[in-house]
Structures are given as C-alpha cells and as structure tokens.
Steps between C-alpha positions, in 0.01 A plus 500: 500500500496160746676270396218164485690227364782345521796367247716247676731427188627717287448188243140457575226557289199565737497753784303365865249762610495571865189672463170429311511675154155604346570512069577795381724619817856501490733182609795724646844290582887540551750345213897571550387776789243691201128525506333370243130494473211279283115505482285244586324335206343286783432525883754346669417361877775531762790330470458328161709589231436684139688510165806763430513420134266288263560099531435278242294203557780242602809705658634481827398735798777624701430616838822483776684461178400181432213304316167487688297377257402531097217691336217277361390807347656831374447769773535874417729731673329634819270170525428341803715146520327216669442109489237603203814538302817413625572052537771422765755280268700253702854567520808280450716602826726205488642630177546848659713395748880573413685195544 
C-alpha cells in the first residue's frame, strides 16, 4: 500500500494528501512510524487535506500542530477539508510570546 498523504503532527487532526483521492479509496499515512489507513467519503484533489476523526462544527483544525483554521460545519471522518468548511481565525501571537 502507497502511502498518499501525509501527517505532519502527531497532534493534528487532518492528514495532507499528496495525491488526488477518488471517495471510496483508501487515505494511507504514517503516525509514530505505523501505517494507518482511512477511506475517502469524498474525492480529495492533490495536496488538500481530509478529516482523521469527525469535527464538530466550531473546533480547531490542527495541521503542523497548530490551529489552521475552525470548522463552520461538522465534517465526517475521511471528508475532504477545504475553505467550504474550515474559517481561518486570527491569532493572538503577541500573547504567545514567552516573556
């Protein structure tokens, strides 16, 4: 099995796919050196990123570890995460900094 997507945080909540994904195939990535593997619930195009678990409308996506964005909508596990459904929220940095 090829490996067609990629997790770059072990805290993140949506795998990038480094290949397009019709629905119904298989999303196949690395976590903590293991292969895991999802299906499609939607075609995914090349390099855009799709669900690991279900999210709520209104929780954070993590991606690099970090926040990207928020749902404006719940998407399902294996869905196809785009600007139909994901908001950028503006972050505070100033208060991140350690002083």
């Amino acid at each position: 099995m090829n490996i067609n997507a990629l997790l770059m945080d072990e805290r993140d909540n949506v795998v990038t796919c480094v290949a397009a994904v019709s629905k119904g195939s298989q999303i196949v990535y690395q976590k903590a050196g293991e292969v895991y593997t999802l299906t499609a619930e939607d075609d995914i195009p090349y390099c855009h990123k799709a669900a690991l678990e279900d999210l709520p409308q209104g929780v954070e996506v993590r991606k690099y570890g970090e926040m990207i964005g928020q749902t404006t909508a719940p998407i399902a596990k294996g869905c196809w995460v785009s600007h139909e459904n994901i908001i950028s929220v503006p972050r505070n940095y100033e208060s991140e900094f350690i002083h």
